[in-house]
C-alpha positions as CSV (number, residue, x, y, z in Angstrom):
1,X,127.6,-98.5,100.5
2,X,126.6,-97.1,97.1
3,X,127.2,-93.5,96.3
4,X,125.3,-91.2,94.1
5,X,126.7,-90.4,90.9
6,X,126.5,-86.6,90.3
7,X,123.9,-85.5,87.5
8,X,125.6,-83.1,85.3
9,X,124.5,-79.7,85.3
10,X,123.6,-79.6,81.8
11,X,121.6,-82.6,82.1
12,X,118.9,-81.1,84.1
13,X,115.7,-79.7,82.0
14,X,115.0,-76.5,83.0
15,X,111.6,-76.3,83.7
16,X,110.5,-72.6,82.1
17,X,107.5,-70.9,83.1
18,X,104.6,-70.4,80.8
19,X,104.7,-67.4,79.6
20,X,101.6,-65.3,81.1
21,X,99.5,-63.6,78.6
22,X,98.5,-59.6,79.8
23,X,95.2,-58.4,80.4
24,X,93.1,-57.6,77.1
25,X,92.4,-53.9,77.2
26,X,88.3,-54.3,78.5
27,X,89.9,-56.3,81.3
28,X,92.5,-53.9,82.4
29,X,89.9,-51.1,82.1
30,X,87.6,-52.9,84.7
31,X,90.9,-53.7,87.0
32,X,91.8,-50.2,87.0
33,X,87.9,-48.9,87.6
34,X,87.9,-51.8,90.4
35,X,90.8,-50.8,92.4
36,X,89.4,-47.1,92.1
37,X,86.5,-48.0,93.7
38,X,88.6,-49.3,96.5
39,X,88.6,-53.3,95.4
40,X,92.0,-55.0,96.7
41,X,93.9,-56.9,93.9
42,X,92.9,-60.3,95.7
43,X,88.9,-58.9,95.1
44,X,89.6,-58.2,91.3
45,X,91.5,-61.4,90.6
46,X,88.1,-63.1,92.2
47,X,85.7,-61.2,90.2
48,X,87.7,-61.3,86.7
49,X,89.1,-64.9,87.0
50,X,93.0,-63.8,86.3
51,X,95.7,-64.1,88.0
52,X,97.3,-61.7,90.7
53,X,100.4,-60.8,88.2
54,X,98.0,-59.8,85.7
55,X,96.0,-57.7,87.4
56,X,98.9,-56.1,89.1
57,X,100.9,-55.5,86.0
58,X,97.7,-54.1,84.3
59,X,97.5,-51.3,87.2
60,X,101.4,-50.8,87.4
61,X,101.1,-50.1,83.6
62,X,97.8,-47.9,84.2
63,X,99.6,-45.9,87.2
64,X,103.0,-46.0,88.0
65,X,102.9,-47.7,91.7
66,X,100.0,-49.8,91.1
67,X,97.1,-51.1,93.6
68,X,99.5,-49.4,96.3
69,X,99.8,-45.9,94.6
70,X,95.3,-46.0,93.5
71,X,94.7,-47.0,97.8
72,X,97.2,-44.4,98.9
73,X,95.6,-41.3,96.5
74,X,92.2,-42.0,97.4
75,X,92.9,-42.9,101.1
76,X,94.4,-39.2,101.1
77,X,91.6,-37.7,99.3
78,X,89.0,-39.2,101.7
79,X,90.3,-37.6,104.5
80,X,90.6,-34.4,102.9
81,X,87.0,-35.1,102.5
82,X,86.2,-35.6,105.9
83,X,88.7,-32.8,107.3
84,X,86.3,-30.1,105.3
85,X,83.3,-32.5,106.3
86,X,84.0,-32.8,109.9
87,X,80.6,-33.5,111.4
88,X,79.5,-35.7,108.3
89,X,79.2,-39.4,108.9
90,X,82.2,-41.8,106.6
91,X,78.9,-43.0,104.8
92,X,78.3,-40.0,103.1
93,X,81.3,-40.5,101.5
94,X,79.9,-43.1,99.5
95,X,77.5,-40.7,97.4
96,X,80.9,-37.9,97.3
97,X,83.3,-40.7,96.0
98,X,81.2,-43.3,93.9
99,X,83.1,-46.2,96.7
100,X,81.0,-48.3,98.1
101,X,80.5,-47.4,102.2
102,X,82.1,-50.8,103.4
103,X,85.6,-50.0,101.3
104,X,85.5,-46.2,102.4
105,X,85.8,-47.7,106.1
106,X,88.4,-50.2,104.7
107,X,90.6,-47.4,103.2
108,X,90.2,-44.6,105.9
109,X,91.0,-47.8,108.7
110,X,87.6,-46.8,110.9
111,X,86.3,-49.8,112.5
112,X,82.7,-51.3,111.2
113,X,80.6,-49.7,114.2
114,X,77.6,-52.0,113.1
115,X,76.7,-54.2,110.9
116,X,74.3,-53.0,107.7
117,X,72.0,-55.3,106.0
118,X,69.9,-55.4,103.3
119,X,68.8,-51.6,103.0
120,X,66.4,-49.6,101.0
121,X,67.9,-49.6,97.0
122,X,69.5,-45.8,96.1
123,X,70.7,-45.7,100.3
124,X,73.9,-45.5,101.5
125,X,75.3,-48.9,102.6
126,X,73.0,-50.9,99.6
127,X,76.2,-52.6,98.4
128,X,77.8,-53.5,101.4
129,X,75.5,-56.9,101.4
130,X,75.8,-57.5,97.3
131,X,79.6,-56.8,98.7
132,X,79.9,-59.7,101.9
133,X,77.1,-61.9,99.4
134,X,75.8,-63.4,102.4
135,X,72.2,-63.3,101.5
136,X,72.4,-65.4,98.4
137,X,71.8,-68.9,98.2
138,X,74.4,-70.1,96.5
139,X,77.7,-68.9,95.5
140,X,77.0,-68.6,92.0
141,X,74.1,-66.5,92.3
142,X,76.6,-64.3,95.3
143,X,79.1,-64.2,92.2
144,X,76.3,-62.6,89.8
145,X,75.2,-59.9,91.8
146,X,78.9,-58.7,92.3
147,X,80.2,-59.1,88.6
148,X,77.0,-57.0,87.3
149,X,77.3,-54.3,90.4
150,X,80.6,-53.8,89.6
151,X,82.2,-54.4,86.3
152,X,80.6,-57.1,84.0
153,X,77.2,-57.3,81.7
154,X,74.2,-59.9,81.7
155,X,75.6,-61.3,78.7
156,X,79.1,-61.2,80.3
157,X,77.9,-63.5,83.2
158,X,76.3,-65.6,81.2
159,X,78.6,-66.3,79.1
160,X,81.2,-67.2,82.5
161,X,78.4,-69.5,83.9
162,X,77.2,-71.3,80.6
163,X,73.4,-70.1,80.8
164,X,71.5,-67.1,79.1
165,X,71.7,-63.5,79.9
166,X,68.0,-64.0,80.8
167,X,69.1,-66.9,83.4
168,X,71.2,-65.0,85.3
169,X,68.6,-62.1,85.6
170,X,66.1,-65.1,86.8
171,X,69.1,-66.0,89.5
172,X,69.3,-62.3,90.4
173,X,65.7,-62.0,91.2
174,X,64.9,-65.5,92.6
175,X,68.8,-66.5,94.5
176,X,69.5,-62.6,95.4
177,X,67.6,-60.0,97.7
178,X,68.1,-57.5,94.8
179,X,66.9,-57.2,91.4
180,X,68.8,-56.7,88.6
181,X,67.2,-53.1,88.0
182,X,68.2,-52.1,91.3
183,X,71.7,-52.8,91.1
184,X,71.8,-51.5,87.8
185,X,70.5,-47.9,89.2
186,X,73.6,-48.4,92.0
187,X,76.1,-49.0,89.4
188,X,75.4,-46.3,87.6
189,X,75.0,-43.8,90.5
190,X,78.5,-45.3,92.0
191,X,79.7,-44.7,88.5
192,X,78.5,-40.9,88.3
193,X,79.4,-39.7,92.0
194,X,82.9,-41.4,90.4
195,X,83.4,-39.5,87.6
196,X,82.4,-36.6,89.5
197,X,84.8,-36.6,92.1
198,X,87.5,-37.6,89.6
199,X,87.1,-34.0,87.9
200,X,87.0,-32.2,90.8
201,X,90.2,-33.8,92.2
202,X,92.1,-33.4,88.7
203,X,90.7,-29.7,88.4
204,X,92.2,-28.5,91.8
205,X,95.3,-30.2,90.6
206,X,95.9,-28.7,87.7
207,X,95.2,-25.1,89.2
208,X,97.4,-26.1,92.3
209,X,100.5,-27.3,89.9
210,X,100.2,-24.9,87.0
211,X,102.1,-26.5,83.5
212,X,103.5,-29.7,85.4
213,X,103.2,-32.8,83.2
214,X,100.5,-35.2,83.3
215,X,102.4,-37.9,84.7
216,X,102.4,-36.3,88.2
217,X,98.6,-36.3,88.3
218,X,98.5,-39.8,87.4
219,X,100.7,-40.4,90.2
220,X,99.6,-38.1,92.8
221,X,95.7,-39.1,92.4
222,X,96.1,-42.3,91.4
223,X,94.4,-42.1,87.9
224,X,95.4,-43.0,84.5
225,X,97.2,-40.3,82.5
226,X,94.5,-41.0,79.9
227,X,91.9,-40.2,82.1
228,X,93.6,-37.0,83.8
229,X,94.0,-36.2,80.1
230,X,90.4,-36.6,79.4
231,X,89.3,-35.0,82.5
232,X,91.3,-31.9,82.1
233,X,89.4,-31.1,78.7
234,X,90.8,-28.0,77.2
235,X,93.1,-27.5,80.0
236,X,94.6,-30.2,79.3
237,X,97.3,-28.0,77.0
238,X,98.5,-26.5,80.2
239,X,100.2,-29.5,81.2
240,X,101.2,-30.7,77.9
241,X,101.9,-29.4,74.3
242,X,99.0,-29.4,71.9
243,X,101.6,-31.0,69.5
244,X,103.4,-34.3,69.8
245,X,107.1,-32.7,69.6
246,X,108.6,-29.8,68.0
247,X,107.7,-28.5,64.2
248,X,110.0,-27.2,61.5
249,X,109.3,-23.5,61.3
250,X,107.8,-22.7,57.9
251,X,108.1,-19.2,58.5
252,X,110.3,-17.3,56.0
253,X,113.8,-15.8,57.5
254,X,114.4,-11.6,57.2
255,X,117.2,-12.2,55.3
256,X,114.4,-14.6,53.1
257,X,112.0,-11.2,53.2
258,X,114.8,-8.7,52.2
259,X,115.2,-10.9,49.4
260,X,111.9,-10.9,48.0
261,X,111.7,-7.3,48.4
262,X,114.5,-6.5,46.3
263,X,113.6,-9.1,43.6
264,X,110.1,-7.5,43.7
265,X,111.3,-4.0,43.4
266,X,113.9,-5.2,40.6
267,X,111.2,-6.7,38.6
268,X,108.4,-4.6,39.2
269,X,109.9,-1.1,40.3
270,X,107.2,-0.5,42.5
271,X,107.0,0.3,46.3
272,X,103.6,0.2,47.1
273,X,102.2,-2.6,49.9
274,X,99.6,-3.3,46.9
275,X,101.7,-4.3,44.2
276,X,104.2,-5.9,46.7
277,X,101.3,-8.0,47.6
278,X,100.0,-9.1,43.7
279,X,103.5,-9.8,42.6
280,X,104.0,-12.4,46.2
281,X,100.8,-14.1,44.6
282,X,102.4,-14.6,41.3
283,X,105.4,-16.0,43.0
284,X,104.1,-18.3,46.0
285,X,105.5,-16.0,48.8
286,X,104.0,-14.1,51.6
287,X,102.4,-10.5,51.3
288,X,103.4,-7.5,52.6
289,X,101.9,-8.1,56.1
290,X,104.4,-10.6,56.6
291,X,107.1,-7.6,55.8
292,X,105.6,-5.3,57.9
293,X,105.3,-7.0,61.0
294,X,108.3,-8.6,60.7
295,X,109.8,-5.2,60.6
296,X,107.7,-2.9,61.9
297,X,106.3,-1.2,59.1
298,X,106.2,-1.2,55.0
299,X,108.5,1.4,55.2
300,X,110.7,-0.2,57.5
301,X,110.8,-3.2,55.9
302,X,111.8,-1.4,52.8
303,X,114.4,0.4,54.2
304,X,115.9,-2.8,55.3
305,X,115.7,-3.6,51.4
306,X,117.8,-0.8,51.0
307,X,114.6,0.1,48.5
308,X,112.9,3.2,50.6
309,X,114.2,6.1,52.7
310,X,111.1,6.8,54.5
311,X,110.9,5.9,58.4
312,X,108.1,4.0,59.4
313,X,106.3,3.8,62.9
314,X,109.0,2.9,66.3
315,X,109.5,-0.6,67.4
316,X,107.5,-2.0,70.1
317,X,108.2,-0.7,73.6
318,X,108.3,-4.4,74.7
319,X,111.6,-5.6,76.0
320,X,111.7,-9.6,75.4
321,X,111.8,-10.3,78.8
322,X,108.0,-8.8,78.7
323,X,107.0,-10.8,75.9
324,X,108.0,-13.6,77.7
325,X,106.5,-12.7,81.0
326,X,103.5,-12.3,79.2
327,X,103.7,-15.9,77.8
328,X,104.3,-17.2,81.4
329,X,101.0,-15.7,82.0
330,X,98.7,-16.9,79.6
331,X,100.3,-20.4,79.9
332,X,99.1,-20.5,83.7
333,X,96.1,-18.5,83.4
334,X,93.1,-20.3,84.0
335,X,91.5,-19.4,80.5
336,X,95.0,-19.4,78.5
337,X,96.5,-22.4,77.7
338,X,99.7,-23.4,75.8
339,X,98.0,-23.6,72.1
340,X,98.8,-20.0,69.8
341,X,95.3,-19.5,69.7
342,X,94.6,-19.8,73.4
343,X,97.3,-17.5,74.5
344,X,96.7,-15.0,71.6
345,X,92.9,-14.9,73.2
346,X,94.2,-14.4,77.0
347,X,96.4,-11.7,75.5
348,X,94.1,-9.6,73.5
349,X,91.7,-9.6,76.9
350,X,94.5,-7.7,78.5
351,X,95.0,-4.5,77.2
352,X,98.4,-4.1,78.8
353,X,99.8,-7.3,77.4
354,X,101.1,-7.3,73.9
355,X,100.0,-9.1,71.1
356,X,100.3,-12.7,69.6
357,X,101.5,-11.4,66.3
358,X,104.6,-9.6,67.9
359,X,105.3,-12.3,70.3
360,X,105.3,-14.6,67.4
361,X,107.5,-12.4,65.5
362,X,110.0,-11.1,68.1
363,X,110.4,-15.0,69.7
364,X,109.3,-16.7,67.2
365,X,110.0,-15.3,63.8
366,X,114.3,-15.4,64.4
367,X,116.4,-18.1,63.2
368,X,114.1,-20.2,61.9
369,X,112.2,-20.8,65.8
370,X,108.7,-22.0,65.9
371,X,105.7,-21.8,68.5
372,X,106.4,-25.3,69.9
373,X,109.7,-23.7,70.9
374,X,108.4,-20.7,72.4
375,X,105.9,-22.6,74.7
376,X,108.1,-25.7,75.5
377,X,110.6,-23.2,76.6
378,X,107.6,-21.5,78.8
379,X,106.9,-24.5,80.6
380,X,110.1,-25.4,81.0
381,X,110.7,-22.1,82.9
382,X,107.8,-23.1,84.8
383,X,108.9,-26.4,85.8
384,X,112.5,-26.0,86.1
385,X,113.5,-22.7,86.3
386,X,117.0,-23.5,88.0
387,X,118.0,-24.8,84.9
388,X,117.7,-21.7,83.5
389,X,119.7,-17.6,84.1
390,X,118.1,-16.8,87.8
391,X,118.3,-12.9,87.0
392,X,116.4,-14.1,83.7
393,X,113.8,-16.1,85.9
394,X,113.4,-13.6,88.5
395,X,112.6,-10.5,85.0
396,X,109.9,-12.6,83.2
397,X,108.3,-13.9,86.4
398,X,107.9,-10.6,88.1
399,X,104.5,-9.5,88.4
400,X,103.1,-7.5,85.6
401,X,99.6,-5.5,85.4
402,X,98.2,-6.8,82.5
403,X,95.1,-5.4,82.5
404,X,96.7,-1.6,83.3
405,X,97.1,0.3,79.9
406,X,100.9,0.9,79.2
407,X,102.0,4.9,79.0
408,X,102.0,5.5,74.6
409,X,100.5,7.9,72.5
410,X,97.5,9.6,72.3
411,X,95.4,6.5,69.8
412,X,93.3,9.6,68.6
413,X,96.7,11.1,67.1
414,X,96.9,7.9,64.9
415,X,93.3,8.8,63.5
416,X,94.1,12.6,63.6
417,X,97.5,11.5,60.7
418,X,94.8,9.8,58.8
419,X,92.4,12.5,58.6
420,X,95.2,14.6,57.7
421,X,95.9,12.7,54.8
422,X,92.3,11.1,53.4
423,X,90.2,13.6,54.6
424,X,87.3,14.0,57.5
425,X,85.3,11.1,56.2
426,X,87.1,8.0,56.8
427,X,85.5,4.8,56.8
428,X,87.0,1.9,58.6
429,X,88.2,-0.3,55.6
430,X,90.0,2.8,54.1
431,X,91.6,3.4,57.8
432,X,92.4,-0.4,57.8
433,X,94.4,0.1,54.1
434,X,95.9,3.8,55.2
435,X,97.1,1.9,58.6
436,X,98.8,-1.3,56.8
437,X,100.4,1.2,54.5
438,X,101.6,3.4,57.7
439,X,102.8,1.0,60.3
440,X,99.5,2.7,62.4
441,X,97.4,0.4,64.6
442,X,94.6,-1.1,63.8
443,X,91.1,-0.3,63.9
444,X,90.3,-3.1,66.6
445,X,93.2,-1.6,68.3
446,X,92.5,1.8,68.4
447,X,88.4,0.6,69.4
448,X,90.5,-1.4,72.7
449,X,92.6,1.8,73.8
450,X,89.7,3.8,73.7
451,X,86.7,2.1,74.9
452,X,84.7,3.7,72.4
453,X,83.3,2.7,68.5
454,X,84.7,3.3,65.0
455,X,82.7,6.7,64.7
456,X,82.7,7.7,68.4
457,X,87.1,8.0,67.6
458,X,86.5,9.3,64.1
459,X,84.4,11.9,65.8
460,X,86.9,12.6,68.8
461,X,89.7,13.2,66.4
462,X,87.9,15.8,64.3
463,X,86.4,13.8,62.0
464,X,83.3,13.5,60.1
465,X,81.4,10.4,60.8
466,X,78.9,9.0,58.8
467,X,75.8,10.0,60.6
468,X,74.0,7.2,62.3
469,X,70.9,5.3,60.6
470,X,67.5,5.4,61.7
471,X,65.2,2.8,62.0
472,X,61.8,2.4,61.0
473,X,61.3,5.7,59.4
474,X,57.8,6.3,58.8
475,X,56.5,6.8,54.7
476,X,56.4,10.5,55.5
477,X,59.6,10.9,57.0
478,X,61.4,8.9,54.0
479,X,59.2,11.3,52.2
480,X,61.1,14.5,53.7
481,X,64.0,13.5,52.7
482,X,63.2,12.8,49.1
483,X,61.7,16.1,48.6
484,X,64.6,18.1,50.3
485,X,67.3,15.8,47.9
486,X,65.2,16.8,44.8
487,X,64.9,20.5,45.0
488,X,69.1,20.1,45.1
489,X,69.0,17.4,42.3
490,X,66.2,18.1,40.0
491,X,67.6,15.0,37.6
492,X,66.6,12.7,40.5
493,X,68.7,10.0,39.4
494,X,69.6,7.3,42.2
495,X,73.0,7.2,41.4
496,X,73.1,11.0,42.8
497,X,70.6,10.1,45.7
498,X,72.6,7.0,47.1
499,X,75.9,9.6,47.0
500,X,73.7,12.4,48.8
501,X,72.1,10.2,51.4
502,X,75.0,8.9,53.5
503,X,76.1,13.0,53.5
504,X,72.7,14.3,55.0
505,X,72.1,11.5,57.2
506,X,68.9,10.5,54.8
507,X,67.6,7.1,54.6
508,X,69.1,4.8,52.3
509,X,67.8,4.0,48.3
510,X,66.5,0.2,49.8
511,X,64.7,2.0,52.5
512,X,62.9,4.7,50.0
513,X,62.0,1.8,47.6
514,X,60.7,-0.5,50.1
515,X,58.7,2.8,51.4
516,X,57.1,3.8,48.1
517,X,57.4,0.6,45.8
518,X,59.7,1.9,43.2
519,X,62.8,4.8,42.9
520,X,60.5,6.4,40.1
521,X,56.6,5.9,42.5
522,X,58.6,8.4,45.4
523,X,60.4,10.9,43.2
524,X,56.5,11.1,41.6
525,X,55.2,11.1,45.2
526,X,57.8,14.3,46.4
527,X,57.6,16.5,43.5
């Protein structure tokens, strides 16, 4: 009897597996666009000529889940279809969805009630023969008229087959029931109705799950985050930063500010915003805008300086709780976004909500913080607000009327002060330089509390407004006023006129030339 001497272990070769080499990036695109259009992985591996594990780990890499997680979103999204399309037959699906008829039925499990053939090109059901290829004569030609009717080129095919782009057009028309030109037009309408449906379905998601991240639309829809991100457009910034990751705040400190007013005042011995401003040039610092909104007002931020006695304008009325509140809102507000820009825009279309400057420098401007901050902390509050104080939580989420003015001051009394101290005749850029000056608002402000235009206020407060221009005034009007300026100014200079005309509402000197030809041809004409 023999026996079998034992092999040791270590003698044994281990046989290793090739490694497999992924799907090049055109491949995995078509894999993903295949199973979206309802192709099982078996399908794709047939029309691409890879191997199940390829294709597999090319969807699993495209959406978490896979071929499982792409059947299972689309299979839900059908029937939502069909549950607000109740008397619509499954094959209308085909133009909503961009999936061809036969794989609707496949996903949504309703029996094939009959068979469909070879139908008109641009109907419902066209596919569903290049799909079963049982009208081709061969397989090759069967083959074609999938790979060009669902993911691949002439050229593509060819080069598969060995033969000429124009070959496999010739086996198209002559093996095939259907041309190239009409599968072509099917592609591309399958392709459109695609895209279409896509966007819709990632646009109710995104206003159904206001600032979650992009990963869950990928997951619940079954698309790529690339394409949710590509879909979302501009709202994309609602569901993720408009910045890779948090930035170093550039912004200077108070304690940075007080500095730079005492060195200036050291240095220059000045006080004024104006000279405050030319000496920050010289010395690569901000002006005195930064000062005064940081603290207020000029004179405020002087005080701070310990440089100036006088009090400036009150603090905002905003608690930070509101300023928050009001970030919350643009965040998930359907024009806002998470980008300083978009939120400053929601804000200033609220006249109730406060503005982007203070909410940058009360939650932004302290200890060195930055906007990405700010808004990450937003939608964290949004996403996980366990994680954060729940009688916080419940203060910045309460509603708010946004678009309700808040109780404050008369805005006329704010022109009123000016006119008090430059006179009736204010124009808005002298305002604008008073205002800086005075911790007042601004003009754009006071035109938002009021409703009304820069001379309409001026007017209200007791002003004197410039009166309003005339157009089209005739040679003989023009004339009037000529004659009436030079029996009051017998030198007739246009220096004097252009000072007398915005006072008596006359035309201006431009208008009188262009009237008479020359300054000198209308004071001849009006003597």
């Amino acid at each position: 009897m023999s026996t079998v001497t034992p092999v040791p272990l270590e003698n044994i070769a281990t046989v290793v597996p090739a490694p497999r080499s992924p799907l090049e990036e055109s491949a995995a695109r078509q894999a993903l666009d295949l199973a979206q259009q309802g192709f099982l992985v078996g399908e794709i591996v047939e029309l691409l000529d890879v191997s199940p594990l390829c294709v597999e780990e090319a969807l699993e890499a495209a959406v978490p889940g896979g071929s499982a997680t792409i059947a299972g979103a689309l299979r839900r999204r059908l029937r939502a279809w069909r549950r607000e399309h109740a008397h619509s037959p499954w094959w209308e699906a085909e133009a909503a969805f961009g999936v061809p008829h036969a794989h609707v039925l496949r996903l949504v499990r309703v029996p094939r009630d009959r068979e469909i053939g070879v139908v008109a090109a641009g109907e419902p059901g066209y596919l569903d023969a290049v799909l079963a290829g049982d009208s081709c004569r061969d397989q090759r030609a069967s083959r074609s008229a999938r790979l060009y009717t669902f993911c691949a080129t002439l050229q593509e095919i060819g080069d598969l087959f060995g033969v000429t782009r124009e070959r496999i057009r010739q086996i198209l028309g002559e093996d095939t029931p259907w041309s190239s030109t009409d599968l072509q037009a099917a592609a591309k309408a399958l392709a459109a109705a695609r895209r279409a449906e896509h966007t819709a379905a990632v646009a109710r998601w995104s206003h159904a799950h206001p600032a979650a991240p992009l990963e869950e639309a990928a997951q619940e829809l079954g698309l790529a985050e690339e394409q949710v991100r590509r879909l979302l457009g501009r709202r994309r910034t609602h569901h993720e930063p408009a910045f890779d990751g948090p930035r170093k705040s550039t912004r200077r400190t108070e304690e940075e500010i007080i500095a730079d007013l005492r060195a200036f005042h050291a240095a220059t011995g000045a006080t004024t915003c104006q000279a405050f401003t030319a000496w920050a040039r010289e010395q690569g610092v901000p002006g005195h805008q930064t000062a005064a909104i940081r603290f207020g007002t000029w004179n405020e931020a002087l005080s701070a300086a310990g440089i100036g006695d006088e009090a400036g304008a009150p603090r905002s009325a905003f608690r930070d709780e509101d300023l928050w509140a009001a970030v919350l809102a643009a965040v998930q507000a359907e024009t806002g976004g998470t980008t300083f820009r978009a939120v400053e825009e929601w804000l200033a279309a609220h006249p109730a909500a406060p503005s982007g400057a203070l909410i940058r420098q009360r939650l932004c401007g302290h200890e060195g913080g930055s906007w990405s901050e700010t808004v990450t902390t937003a939608l964290a509050v949004l996403r996980e607000p366990d994680t954060f104080d729940p009688a916080w939580v419940q203060d910045v989420t309460a509603p708010r009327d946004w678009d309700a003015d808040p109780a404050q001051e008369d805005p006329l009394d704010h022109v009123r002060a000016a006119i008090a101290a430059l006179g009736p005749r204010i124009t808005t850029a002298r305002y604008t330089a008073w205002a800086r000056q005075n911790g007042r608002p601004t003009v754009a402000t006071l035109q938002r509390r009021t409703g009304d235009v820069w001379t309409g206020i001026l007017a209200a407060a007791g002003g004197e407004p410039n009166a309003a221009k005339v157009k089209n005034r005739s040679r003989a009007e023009v004339g009037e006023y000529v004659s009436r300026f030079l029996a009051a100014h017998p030198t007739a200079t246009t220096v004097e006129y252009a000072r007398w005309a915005p006072q008596h509402g006359a035309p201006s000197l431009s208008t009188v030339i262009g009237r008479f030809g020359t300054w000198s041809e209308a004071v001849e004409a009006c003597r």
